[in-house]
C-alpha positions as a Markdown table, in Angstrom:
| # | Residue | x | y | z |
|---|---|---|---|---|
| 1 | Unk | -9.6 | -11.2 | -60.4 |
| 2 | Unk | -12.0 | -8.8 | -58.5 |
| 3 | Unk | -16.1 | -8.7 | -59.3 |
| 4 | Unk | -17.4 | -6.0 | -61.0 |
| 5 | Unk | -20.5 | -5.1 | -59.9 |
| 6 | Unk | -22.9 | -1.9 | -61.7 |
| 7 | Unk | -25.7 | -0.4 | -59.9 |
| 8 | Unk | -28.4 | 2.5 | -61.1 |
| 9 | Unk | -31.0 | 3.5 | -63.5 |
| 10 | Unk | -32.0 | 4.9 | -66.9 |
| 11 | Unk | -34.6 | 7.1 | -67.5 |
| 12 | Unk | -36.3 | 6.1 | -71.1 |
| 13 | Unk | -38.6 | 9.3 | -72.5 |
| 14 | Unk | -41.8 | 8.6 | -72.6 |
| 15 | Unk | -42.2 | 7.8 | -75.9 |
| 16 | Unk | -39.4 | 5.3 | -76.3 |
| 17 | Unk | -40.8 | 3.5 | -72.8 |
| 18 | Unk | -42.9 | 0.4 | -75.1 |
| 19 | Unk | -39.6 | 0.0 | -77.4 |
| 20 | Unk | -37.3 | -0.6 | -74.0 |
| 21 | Unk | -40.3 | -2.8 | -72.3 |
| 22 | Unk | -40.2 | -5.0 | -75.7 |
| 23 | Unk | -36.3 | -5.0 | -75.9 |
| 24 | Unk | -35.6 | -5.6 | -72.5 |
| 25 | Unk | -36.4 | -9.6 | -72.8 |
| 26 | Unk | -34.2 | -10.1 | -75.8 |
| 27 | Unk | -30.9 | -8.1 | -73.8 |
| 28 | Unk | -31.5 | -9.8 | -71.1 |
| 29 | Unk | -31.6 | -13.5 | -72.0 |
| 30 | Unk | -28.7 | -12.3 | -74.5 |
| 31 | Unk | -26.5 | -11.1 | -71.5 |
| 32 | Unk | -27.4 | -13.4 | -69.0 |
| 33 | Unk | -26.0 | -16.0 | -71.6 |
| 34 | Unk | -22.6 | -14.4 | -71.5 |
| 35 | Unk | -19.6 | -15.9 | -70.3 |
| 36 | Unk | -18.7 | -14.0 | -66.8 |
| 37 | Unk | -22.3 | -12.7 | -65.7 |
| 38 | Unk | -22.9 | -13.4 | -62.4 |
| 39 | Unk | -26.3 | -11.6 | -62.2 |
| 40 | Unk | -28.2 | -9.0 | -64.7 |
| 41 | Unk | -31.4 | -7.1 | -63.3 |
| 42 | Unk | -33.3 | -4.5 | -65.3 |
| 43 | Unk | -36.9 | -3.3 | -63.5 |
| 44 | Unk | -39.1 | -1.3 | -64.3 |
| 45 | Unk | -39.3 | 1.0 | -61.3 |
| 46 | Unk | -43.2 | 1.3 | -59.5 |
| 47 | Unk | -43.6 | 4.9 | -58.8 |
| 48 | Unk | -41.9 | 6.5 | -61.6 |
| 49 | Unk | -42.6 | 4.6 | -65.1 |
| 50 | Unk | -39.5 | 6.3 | -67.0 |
| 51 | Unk | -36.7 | 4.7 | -64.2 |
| 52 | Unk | -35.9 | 1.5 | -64.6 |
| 53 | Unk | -33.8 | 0.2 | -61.9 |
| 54 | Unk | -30.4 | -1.6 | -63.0 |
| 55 | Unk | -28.5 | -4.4 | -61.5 |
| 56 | Unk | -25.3 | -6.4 | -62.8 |
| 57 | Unk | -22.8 | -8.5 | -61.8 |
| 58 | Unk | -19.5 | -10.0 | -63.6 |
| 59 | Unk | -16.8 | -12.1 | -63.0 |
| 60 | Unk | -14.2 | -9.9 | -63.8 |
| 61 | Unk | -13.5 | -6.8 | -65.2 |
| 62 | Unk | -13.0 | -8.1 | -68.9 |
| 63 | Unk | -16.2 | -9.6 | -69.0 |
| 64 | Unk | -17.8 | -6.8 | -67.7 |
| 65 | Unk | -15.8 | -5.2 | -70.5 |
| 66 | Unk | -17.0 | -7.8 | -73.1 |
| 67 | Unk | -20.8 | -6.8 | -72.1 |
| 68 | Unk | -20.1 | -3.1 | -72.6 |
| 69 | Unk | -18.7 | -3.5 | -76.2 |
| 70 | Unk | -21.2 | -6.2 | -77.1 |
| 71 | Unk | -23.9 | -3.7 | -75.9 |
| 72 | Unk | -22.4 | -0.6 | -77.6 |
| 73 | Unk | -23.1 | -2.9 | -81.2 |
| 74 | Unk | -26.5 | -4.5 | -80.0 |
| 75 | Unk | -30.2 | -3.6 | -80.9 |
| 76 | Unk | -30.4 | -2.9 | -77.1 |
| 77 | Unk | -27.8 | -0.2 | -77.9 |
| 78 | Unk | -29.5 | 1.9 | -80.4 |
| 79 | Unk | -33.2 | 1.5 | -79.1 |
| 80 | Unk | -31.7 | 2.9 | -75.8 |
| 81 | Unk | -29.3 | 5.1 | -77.0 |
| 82 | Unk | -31.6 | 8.8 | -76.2 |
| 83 | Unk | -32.1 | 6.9 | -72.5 |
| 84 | Unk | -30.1 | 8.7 | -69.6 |
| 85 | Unk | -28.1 | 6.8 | -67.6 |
| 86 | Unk | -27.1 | 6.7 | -64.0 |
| 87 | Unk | -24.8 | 4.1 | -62.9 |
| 88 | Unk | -21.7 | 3.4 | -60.5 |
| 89 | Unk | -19.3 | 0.8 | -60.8 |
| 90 | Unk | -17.2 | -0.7 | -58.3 |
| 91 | Unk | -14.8 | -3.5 | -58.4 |
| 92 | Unk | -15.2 | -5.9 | -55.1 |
């Protein structure tokens, strides 16, 4: 089975950014737990305090699927659900 790998950002409005700081922690211990992540990276980025820069990595494409759905029904889900997202995915 081929990796699936996402790459991107999200820009949080301003006045969500503290929610998605405090958040962050709990979805990413939660999904680095699951089975098939390889890596998971979410950063704040430097210059521009709305972008956070995003990073993952999973075995395959079902467990890449798994996160999705998991994240669709998480607290990480609805905190970030007004966030725009940017992302590509490729399958290596």
């Amino acid at each position: 089975m081929a990796k699936v790998t996402l790459t991107g950002y999200i820009i949080v409005p301003e006045d969500e950014i503290k929610d998605v700081i405090e958040a962050l922690k709990i979805h990413t211990e939660l999904t680095i737990a699951e089975a098939g992540c390889l890596t998971f990276a979410v950063t704040q980025d430097k210059l521009n305090r709305q972008k956070f820069n995003v990073f993952e990595e999973f075995i395959n494409k079902q467990a890449f699927d798994n996160h999705q759905m998991r994240v669709k029904q998480s607290s990480w889900g609805k905190i970030t659900a007004n966030v725009s997202r940017h992302y590509q995915v490729s399958i290596d």
